[in-house]
MARMIVEX-7352 format. One record per residue: residue number from 1; residue in three letters; x, y, z of N, C-alpha, C, CB in turn. Coordinates in Angstrom, 1 decimal. Glycine has a CB too. Layout:
NUM / ALA / X / Y / Z / X / Y / Z / X / Y / Z / X / Y / Z
...
***
This chain:
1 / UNK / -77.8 / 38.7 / -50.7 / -78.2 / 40.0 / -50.3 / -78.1 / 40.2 / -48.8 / -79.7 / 40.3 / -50.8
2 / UNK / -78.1 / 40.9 / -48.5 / -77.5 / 41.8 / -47.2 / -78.8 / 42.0 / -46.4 / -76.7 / 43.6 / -47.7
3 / UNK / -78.7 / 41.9 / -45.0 / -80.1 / 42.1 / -43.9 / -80.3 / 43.5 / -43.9 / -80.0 / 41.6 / -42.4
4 / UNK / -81.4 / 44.0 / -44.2 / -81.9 / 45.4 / -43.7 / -82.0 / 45.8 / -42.5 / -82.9 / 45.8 / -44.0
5 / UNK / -81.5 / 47.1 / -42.0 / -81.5 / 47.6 / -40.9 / -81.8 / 48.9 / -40.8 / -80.5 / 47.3 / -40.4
6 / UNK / -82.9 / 48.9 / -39.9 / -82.9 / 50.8 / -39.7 / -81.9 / 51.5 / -38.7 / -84.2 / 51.3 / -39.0
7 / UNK / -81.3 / 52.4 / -39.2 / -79.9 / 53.0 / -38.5 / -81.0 / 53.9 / -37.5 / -78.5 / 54.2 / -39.7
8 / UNK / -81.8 / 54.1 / -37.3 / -82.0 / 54.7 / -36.3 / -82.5 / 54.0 / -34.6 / -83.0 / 55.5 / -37.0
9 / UNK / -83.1 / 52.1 / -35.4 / -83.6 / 51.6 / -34.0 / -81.7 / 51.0 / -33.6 / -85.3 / 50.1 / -34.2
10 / UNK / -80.7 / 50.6 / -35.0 / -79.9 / 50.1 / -34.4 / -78.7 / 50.9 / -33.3 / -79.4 / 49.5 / -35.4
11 / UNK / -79.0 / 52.4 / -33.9 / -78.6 / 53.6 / -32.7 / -79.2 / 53.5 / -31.4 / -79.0 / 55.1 / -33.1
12 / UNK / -80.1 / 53.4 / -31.4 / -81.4 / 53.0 / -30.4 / -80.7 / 52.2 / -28.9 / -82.7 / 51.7 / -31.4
13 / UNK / -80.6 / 51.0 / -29.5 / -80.2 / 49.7 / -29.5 / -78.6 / 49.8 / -28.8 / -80.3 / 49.1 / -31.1
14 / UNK / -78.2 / 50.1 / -29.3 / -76.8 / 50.3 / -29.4 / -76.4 / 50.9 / -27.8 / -76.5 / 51.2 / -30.7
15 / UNK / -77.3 / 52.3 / -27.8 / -77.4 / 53.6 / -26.7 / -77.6 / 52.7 / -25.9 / -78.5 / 55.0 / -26.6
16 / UNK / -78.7 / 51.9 / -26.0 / -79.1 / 51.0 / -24.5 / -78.3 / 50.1 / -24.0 / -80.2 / 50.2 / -24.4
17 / UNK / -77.6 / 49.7 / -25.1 / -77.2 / 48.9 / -24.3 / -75.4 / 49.5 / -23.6 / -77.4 / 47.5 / -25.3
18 / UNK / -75.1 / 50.3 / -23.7 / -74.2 / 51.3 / -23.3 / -74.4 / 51.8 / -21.7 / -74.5 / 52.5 / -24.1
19 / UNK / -75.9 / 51.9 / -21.8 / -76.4 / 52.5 / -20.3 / -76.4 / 51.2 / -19.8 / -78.1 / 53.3 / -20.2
20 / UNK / -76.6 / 50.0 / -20.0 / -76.6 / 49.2 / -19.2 / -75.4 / 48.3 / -18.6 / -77.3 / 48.7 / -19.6
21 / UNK / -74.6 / 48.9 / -19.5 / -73.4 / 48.7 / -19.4 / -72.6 / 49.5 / -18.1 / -72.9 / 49.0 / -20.7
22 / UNK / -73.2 / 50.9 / -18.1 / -72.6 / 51.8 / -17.6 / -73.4 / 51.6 / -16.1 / -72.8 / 53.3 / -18.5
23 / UNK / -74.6 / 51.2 / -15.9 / -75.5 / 50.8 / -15.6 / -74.7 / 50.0 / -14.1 / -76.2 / 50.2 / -16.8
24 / UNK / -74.2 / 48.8 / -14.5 / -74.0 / 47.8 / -13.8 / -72.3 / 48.0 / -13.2 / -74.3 / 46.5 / -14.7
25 / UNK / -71.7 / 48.6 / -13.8 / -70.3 / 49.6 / -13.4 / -70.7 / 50.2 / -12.2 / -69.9 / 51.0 / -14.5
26 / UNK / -71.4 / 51.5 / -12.3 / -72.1 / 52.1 / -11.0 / -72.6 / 51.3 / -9.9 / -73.3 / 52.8 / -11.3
27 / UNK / -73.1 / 50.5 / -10.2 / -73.9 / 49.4 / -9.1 / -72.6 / 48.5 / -8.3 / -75.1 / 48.1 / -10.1
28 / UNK / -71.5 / 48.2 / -9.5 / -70.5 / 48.2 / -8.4 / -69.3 / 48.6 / -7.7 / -70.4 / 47.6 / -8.3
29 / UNK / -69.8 / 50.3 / -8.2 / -68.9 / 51.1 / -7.9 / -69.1 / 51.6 / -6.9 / -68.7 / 52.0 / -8.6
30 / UNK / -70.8 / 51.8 / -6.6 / -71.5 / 52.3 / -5.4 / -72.6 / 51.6 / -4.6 / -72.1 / 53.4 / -5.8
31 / UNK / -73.0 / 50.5 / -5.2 / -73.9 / 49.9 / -4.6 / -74.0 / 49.4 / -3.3 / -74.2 / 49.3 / -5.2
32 / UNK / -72.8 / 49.7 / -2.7 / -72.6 / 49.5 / -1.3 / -73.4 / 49.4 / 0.0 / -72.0 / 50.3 / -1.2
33 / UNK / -73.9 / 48.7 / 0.8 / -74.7 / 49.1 / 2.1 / -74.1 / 49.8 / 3.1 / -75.2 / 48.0 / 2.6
34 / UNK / -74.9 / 50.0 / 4.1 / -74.5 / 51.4 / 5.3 / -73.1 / 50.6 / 5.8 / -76.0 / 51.8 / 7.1
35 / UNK / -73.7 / 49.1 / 6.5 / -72.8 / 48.6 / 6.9 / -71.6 / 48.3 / 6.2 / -73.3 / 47.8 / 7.3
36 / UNK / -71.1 / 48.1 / 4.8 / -70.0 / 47.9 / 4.2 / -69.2 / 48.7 / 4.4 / -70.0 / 47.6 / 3.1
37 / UNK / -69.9 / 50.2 / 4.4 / -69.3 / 51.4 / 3.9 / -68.9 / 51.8 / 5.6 / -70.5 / 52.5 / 2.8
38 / UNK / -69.5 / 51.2 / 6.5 / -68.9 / 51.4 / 7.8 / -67.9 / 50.6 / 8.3 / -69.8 / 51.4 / 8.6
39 / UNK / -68.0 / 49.6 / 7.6 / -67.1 / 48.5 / 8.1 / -65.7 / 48.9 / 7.3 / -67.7 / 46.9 / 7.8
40 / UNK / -65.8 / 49.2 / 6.2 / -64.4 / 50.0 / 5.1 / -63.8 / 51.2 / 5.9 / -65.0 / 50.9 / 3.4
41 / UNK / -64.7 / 52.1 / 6.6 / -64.4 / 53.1 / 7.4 / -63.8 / 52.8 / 8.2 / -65.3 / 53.7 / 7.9
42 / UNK / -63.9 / 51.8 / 9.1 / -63.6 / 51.8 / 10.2 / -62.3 / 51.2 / 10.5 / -64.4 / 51.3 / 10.8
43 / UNK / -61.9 / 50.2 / 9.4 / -61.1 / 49.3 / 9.2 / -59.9 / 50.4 / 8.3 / -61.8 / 47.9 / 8.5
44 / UNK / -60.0 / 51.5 / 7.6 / -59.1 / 52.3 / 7.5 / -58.7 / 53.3 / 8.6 / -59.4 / 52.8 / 6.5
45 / UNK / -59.5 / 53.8 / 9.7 / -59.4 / 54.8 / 10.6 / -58.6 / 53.5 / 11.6 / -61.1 / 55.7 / 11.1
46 / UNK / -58.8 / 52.3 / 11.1 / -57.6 / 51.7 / 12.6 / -56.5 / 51.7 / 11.9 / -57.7 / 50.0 / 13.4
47 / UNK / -56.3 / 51.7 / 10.5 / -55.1 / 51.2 / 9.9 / -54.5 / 52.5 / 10.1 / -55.1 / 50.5 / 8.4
48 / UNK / -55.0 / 53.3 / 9.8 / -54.4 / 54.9 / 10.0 / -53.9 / 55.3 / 11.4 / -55.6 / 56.0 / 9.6
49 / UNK / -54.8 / 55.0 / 12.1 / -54.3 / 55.1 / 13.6 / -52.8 / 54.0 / 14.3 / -55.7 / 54.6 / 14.3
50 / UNK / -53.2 / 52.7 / 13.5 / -51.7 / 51.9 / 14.1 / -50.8 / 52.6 / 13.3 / -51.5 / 50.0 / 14.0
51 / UNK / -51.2 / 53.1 / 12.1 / -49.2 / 54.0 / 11.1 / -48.9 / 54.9 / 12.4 / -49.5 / 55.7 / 9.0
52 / UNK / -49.8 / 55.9 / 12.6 / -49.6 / 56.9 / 13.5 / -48.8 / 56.5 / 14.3 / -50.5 / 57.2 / 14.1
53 / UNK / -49.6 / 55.3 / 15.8 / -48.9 / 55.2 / 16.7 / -47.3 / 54.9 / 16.8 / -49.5 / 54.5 / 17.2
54 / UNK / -47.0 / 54.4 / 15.7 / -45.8 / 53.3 / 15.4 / -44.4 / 54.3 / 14.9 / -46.4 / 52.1 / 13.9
55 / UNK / -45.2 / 56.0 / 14.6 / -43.9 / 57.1 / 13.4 / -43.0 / 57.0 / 14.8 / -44.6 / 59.4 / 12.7
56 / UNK / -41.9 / 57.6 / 14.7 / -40.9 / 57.8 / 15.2 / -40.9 / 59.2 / 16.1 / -40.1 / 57.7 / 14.1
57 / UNK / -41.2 / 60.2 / 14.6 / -41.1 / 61.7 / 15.1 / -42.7 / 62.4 / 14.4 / -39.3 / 62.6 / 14.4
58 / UNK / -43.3 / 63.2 / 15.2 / -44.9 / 63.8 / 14.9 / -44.3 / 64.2 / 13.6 / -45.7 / 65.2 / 15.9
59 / UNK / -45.6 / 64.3 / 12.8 / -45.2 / 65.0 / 11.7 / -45.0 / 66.8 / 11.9 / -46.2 / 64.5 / 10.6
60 / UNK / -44.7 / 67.5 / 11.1 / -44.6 / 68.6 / 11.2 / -46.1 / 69.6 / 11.5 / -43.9 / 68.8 / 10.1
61 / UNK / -46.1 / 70.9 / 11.9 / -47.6 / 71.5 / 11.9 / -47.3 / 72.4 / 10.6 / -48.2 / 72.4 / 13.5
62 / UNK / -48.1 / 72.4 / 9.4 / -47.5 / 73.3 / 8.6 / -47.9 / 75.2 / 9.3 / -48.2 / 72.9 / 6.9
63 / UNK / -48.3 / 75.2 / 9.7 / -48.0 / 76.5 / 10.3 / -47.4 / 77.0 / 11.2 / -48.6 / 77.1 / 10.5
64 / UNK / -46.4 / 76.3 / 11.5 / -45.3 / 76.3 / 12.1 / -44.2 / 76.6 / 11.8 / -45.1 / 75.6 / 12.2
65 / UNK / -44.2 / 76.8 / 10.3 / -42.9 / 77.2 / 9.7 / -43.1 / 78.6 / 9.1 / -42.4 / 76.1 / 8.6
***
């Protein structure tokens, strides 16, 4: 014979453990500190800045044309 189950706590059950799933995704999607999130900043605003220095010809102004 087969284990009984109530479909409503195993829905229950189920939901939670979803959120905690979803839960720990977010934490390290965002759980970031000031400093990481400054240090990512900063380290793209140089990388962006040496592409710059390095183009050939400025890019265009689009209202310029």
């Amino acid at each position: 014979m087969g284990e009984i189950i109530n479909l409503r706590q195993a829905r229950k059950q189920k939901a939670r453990i979803e959120k905690e799933r979803q839960a720990g995704e977010n934490r390290v999607l965002f759980g970031r500190s000031k400093a990481e999130r400054e240090r990512d900043r900063l380290t793209s605003e140089k990388t962006e800045n040496f592409v710059a220095g390095h183009r050939r010809e400025k890019p265009d102004d689009p209202g310029k044309r």
